[in-house]
N, CA, C and O of each residue as an XYZ file, in Angstrom:
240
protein
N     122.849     73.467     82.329
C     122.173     73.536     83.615
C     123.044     74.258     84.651
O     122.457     75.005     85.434
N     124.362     74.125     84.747
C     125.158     74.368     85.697
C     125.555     76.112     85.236
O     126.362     76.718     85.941
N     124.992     76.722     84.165
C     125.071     78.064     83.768
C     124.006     78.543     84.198
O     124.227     79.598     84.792
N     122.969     78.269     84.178
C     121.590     78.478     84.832
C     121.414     78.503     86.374
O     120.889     79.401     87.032
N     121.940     77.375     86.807
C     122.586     77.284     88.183
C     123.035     78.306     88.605
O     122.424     78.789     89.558
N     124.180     79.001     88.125
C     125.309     79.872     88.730
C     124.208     81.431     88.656
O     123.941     82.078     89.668
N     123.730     81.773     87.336
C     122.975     82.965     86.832
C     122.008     83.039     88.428
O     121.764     84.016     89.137
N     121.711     81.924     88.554
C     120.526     81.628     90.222
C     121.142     82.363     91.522
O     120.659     83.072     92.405
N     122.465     81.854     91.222
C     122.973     82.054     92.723
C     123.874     83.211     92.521
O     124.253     83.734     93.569
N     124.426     83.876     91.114
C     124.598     84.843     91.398
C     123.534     86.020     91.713
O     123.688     86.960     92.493
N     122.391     85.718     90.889
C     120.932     86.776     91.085
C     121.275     86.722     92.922
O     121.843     87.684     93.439
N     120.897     85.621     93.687
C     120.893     86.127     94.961
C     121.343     86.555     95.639
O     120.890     87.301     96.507
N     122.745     86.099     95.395
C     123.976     87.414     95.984
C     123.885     88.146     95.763
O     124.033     88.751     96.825
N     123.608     89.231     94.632
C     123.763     89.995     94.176
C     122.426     90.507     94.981
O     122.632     91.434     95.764
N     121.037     89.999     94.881
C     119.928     90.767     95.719
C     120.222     91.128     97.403
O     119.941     92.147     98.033
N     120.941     89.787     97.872
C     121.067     90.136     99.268
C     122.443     91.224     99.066
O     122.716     91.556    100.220
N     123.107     91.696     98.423
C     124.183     92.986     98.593
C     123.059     94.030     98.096
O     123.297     95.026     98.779
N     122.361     94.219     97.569
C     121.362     95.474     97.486
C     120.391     95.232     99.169
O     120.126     96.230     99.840
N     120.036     94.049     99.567
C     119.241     94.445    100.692
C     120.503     95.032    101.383
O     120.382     96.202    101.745
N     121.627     94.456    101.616
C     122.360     95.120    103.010
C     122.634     96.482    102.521
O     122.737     97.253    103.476
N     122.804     97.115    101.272
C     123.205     98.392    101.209
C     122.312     99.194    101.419
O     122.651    100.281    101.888
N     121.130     98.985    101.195
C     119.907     99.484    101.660
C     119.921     99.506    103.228
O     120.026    100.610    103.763
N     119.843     98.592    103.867
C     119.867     98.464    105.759
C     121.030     99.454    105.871
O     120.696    100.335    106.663
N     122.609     99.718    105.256
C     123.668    100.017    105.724
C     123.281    101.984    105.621
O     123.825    102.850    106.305
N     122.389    102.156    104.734
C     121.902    103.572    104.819
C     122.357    104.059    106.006
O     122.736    103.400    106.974
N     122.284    105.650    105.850
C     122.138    106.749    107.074
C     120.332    106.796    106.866
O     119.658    106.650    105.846
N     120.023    106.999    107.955
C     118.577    107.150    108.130
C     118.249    108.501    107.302
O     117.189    108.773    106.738
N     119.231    109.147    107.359
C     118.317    110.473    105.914
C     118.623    110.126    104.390
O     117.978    110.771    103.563
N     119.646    109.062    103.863
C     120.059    108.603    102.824
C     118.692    107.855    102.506
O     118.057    108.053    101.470
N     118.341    107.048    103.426
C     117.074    105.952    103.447
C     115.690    106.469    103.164
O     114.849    105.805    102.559
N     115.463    107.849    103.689
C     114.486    108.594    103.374
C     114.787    109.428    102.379
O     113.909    110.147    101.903
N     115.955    109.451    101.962
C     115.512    110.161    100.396
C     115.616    109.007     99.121
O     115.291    109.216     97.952
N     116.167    107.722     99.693
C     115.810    106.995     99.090
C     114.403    106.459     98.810
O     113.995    106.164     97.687
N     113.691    106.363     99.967
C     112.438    106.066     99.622
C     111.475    106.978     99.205
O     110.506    106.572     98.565
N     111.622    108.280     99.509
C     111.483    109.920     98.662
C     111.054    109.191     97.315
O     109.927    108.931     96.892
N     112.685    108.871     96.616
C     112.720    108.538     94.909
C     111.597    107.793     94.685
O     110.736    108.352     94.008
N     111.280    106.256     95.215
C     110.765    105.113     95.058
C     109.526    104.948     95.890
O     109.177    103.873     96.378
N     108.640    106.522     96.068
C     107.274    105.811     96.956
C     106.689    106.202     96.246
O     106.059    107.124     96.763
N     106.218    105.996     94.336
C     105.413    105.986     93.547
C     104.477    104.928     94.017
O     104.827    104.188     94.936
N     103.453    104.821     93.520
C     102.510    103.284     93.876
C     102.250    103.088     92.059
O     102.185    103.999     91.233
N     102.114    101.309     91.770
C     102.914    100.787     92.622
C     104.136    100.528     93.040
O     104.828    100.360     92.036
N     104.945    100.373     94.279
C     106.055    100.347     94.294
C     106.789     99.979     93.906
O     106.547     98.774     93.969
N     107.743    100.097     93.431
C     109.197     99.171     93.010
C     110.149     97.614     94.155
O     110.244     97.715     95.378
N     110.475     96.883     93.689
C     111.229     96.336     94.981
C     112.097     97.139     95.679
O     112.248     96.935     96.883
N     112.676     97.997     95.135
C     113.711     98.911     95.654
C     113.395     99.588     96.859
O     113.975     99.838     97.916
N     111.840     99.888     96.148
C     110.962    100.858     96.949
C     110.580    100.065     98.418
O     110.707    100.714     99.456
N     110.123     98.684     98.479
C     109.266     97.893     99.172
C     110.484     98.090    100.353
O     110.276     98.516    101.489
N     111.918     97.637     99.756
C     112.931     97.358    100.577
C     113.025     98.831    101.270
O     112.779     98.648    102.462
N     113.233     99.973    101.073
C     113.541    101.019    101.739
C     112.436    101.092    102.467
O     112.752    101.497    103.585
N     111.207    100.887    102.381
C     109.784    101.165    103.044
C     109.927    100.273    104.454
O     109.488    100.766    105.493
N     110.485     99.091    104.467
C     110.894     97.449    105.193
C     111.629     98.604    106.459
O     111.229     99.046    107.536
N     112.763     98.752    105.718
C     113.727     98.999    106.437
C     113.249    100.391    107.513
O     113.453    100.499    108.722
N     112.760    101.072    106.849
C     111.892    102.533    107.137
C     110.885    102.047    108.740
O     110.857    102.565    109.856
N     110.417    101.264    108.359
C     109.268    100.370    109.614
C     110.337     99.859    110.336
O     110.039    100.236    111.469
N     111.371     99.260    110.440
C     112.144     98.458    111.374
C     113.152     99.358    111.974
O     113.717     99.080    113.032
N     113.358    100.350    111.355
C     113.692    101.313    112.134
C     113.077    102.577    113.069
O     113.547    103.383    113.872
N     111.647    102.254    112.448
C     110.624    103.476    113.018
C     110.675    105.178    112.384
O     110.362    106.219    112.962
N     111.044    105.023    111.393
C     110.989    105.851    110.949
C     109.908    106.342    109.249
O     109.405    105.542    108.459
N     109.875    107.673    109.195
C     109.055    107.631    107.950
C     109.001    109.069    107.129
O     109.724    109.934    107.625
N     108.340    109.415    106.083
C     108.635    109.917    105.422
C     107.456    111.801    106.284
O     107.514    112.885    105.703
């Protein structure tokens, strides 16, 4: 249980260091990131650069 446990909480660390590297973008890094990843349907990768894209006001 306590291996299962850890696999948990490393998955989320590990997701919240992909959201901040995503936010930590240059705003043209971010748009060619979301360039790669605006197939439909989207990827999470994709959803997250799209997030970030709106909260910054910006777009493709």
């Amino acid at each position: 249980m306590k291996r299962v446990a850890d696999r948990g909480d490393h998955a989320v660390r590990r997701l919240a260091e992909i959201e901040a590297s995503i936010a930590n973008l240059s705003n043209e890094d971010l748009l060619d990131l979301a360039d790669i990843f605006k197939a439909e349907p989207r990827s999470p990768i994709g959803d997250m650069g799209f997030v970030e894209m709106a909260r910054r006001d910006i777009s493709l």
